[in-house]
Biopython code that builds the backbone (N, CA, C, O; Angstrom):
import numpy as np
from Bio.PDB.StructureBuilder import StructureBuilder

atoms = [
    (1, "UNK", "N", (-5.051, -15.328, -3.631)),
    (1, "UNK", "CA", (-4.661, -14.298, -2.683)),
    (1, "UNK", "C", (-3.300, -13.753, -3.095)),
    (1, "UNK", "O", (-2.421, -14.478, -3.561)),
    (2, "UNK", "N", (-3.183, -12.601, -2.928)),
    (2, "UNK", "CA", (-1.685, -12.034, -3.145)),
    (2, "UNK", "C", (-1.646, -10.902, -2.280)),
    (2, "UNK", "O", (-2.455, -9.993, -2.097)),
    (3, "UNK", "N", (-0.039, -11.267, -1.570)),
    (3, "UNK", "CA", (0.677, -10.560, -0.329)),
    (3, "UNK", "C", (1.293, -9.375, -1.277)),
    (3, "UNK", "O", (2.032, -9.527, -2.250)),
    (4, "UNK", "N", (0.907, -8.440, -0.859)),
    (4, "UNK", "CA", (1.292, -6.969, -0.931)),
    (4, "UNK", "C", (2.903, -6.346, -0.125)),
    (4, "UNK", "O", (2.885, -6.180, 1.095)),
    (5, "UNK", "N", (3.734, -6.156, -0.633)),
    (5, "UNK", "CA", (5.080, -5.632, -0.481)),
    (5, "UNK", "C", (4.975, -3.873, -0.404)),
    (5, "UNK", "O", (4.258, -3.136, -1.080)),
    (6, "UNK", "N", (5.847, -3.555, 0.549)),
    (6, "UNK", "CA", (5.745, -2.192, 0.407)),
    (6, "UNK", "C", (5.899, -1.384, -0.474)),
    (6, "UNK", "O", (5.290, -0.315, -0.445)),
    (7, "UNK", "N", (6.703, -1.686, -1.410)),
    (7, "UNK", "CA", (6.663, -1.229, -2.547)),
    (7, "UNK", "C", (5.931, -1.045, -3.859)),
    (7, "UNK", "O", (6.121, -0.421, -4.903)),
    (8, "UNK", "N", (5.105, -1.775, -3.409)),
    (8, "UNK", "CA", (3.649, -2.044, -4.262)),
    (8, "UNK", "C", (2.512, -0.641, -3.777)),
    (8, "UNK", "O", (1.719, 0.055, -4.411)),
    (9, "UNK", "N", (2.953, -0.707, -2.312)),
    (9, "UNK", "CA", (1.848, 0.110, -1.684)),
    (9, "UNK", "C", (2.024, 1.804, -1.654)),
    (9, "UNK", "O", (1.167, 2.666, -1.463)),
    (10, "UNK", "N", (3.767, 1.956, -1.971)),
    (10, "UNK", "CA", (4.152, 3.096, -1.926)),
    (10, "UNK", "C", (4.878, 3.218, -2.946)),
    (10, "UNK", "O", (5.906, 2.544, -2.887)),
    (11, "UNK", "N", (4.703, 3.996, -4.132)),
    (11, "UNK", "CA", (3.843, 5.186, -4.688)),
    (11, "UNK", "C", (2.601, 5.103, -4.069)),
    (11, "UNK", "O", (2.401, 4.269, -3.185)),
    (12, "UNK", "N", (1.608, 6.009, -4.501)),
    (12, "UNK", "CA", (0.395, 5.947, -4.285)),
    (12, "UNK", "C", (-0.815, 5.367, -5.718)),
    (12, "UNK", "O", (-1.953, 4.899, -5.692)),
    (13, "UNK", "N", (0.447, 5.805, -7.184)),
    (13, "UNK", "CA", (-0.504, 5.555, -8.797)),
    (13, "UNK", "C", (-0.399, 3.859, -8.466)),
    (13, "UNK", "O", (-1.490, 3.341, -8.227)),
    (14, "UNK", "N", (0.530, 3.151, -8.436)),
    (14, "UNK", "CA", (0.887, 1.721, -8.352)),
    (14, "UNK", "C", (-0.201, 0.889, -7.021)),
    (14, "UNK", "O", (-0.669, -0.198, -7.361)),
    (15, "UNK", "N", (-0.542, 1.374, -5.674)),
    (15, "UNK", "CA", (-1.314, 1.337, -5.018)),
    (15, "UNK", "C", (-2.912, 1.110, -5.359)),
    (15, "UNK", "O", (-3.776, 0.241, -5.239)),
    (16, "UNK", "N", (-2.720, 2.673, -5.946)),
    (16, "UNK", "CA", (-4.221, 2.476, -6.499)),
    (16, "UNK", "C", (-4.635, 1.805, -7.249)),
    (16, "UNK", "O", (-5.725, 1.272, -7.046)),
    (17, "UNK", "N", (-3.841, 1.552, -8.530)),
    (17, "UNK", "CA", (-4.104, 0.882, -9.652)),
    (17, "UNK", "C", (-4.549, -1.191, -8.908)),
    (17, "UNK", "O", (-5.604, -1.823, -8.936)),
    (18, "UNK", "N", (-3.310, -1.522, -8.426)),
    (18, "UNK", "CA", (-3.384, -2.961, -7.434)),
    (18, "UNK", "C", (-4.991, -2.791, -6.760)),
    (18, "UNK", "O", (-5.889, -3.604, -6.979)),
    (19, "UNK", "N", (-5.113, -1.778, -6.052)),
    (19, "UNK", "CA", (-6.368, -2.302, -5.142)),
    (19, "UNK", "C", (-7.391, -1.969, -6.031)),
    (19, "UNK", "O", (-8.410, -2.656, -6.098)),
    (20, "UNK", "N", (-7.220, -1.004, -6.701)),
    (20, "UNK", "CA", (-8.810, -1.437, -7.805)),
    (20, "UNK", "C", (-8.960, -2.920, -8.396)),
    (20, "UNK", "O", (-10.018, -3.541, -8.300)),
    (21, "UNK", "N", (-7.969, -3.365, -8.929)),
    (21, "UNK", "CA", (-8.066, -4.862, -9.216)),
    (21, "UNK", "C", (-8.748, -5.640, -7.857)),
    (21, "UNK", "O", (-9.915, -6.022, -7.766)),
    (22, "UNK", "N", (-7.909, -5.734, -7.053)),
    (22, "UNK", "CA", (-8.687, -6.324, -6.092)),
    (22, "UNK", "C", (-10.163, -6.257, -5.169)),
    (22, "UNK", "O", (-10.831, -7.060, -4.517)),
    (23, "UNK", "N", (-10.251, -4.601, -5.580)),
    (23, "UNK", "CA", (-11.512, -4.387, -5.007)),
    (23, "UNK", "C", (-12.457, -4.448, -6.171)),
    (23, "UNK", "O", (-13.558, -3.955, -5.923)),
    (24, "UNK", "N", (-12.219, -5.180, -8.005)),
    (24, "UNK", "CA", (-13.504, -5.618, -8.508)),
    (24, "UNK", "C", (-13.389, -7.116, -8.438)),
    (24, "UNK", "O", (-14.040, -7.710, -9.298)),
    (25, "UNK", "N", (-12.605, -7.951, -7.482)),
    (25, "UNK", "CA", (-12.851, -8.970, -7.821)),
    (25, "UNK", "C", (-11.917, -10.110, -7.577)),
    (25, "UNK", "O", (-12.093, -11.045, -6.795)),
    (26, "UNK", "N", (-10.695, -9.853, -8.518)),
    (26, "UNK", "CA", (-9.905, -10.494, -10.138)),
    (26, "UNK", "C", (-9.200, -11.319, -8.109)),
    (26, "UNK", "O", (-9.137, -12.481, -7.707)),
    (27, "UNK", "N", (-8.939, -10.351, -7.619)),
    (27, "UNK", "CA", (-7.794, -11.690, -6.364)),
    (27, "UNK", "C", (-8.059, -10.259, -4.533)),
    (27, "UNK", "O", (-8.469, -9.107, -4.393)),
    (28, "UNK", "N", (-7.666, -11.045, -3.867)),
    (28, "UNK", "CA", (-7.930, -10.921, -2.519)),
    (28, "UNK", "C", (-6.370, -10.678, -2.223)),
    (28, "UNK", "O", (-5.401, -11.393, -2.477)),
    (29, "UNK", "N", (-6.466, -9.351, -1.565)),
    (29, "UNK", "CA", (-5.178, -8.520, -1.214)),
    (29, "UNK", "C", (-4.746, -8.559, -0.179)),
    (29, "UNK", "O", (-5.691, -8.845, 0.556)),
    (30, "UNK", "N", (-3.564, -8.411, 0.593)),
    (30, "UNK", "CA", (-3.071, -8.752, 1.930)),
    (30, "UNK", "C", (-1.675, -7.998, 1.859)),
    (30, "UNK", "O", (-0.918, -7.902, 0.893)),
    (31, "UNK", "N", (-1.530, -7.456, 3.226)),
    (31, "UNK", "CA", (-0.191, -7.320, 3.544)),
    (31, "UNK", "C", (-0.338, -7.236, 5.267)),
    (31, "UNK", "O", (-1.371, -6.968, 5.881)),
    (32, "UNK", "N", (1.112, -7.572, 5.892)),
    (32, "UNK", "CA", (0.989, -8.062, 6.782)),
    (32, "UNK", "C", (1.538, -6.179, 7.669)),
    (32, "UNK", "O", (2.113, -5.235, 7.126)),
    (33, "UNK", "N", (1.062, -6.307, 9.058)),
    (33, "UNK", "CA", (1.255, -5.119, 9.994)),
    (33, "UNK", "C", (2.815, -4.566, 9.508)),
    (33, "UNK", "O", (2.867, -3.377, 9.195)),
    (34, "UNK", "N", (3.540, -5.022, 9.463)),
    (34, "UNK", "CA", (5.021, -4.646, 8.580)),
    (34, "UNK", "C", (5.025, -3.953, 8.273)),
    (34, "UNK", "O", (5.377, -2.823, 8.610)),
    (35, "UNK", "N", (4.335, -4.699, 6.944)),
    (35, "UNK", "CA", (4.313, -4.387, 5.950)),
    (35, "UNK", "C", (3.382, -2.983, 5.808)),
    (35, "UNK", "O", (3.888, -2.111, 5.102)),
    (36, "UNK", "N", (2.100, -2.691, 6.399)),
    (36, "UNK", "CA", (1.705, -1.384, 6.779)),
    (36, "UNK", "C", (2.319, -0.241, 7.564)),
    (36, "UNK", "O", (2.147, 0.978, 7.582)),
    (37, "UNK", "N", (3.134, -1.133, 8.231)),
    (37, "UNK", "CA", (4.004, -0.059, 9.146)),
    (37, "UNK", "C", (4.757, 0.794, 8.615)),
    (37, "UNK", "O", (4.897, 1.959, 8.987)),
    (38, "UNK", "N", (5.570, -0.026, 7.227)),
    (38, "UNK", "CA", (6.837, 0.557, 6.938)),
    (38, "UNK", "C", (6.470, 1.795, 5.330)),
    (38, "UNK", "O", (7.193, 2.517, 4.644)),
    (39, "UNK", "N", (5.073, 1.486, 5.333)),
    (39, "UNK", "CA", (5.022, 2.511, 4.107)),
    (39, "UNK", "C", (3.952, 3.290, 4.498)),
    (39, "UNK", "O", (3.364, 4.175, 3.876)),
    (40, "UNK", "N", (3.735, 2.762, 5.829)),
    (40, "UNK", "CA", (2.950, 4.520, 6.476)),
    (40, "UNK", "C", (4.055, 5.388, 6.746)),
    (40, "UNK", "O", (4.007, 6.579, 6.442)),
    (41, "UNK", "N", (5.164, 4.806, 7.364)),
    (41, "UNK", "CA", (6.318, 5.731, 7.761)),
    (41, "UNK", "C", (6.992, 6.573, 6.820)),
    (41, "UNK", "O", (7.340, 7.751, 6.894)),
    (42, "UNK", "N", (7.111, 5.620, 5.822)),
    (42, "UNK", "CA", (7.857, 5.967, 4.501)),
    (42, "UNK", "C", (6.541, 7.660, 4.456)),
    (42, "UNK", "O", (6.688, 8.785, 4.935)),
    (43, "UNK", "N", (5.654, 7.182, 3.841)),
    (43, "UNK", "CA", (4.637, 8.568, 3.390)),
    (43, "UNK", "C", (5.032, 9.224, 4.363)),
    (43, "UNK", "O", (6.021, 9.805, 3.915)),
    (44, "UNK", "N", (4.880, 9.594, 5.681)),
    (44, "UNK", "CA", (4.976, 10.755, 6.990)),
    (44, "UNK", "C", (6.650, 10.996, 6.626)),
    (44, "UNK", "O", (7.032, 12.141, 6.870)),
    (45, "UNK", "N", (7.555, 10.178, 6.143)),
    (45, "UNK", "CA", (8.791, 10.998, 5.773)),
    (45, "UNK", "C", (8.944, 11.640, 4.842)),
    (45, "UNK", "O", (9.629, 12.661, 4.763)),
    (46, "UNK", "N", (8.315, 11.118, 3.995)),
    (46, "UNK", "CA", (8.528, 11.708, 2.616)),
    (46, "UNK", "C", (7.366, 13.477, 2.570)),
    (46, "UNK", "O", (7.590, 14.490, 1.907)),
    (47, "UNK", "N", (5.943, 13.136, 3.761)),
    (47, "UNK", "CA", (4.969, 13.833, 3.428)),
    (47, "UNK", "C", (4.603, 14.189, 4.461)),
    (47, "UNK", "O", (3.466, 13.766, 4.668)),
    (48, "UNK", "N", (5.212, 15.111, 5.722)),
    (48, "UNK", "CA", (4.989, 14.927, 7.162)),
    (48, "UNK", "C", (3.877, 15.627, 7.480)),
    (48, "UNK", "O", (3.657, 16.524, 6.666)),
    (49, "UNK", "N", (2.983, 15.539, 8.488)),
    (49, "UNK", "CA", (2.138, 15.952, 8.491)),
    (49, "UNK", "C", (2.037, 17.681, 9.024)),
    (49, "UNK", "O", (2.729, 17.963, 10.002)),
    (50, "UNK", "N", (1.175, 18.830, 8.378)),
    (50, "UNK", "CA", (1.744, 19.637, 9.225)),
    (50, "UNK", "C", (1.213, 20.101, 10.442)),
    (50, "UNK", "O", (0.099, 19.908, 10.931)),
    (51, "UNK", "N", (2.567, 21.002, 11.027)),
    (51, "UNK", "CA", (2.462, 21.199, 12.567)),
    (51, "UNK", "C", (1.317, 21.757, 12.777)),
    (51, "UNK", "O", (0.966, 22.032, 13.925)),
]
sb = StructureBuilder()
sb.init_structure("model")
sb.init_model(0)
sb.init_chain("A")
sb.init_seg("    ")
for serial, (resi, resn, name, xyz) in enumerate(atoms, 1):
    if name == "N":
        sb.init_residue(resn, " ", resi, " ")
    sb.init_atom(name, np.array(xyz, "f"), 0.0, 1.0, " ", f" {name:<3s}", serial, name[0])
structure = sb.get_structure()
């Protein structure tokens, strides 16, 4: 198993690349509500949604 850091998750190339590994197989991915919290926010700052 391997815990996922926000920084892993945000970019989006580094993201993708991690969960394809995990989604053929190779290890079982995790990150904790936080840890989702803080790089959904990050994207809506960086990429806000529009009005």
């Amino acid at each position: 198993m391997v815990v996922y850091h926000v920084c892993v998750l945000y970019p989006a190339p580094l993201r993708d690349l991690l969960m394809r590994l995990a989604t053929s197989g190779l290890y079982a991915a995790r990150w904790t509500e936080q840890v989702h919290a803080e790089w959904t926010r990050n994207l809506l700052h960086k990429r806000p949604e529009p009005g």
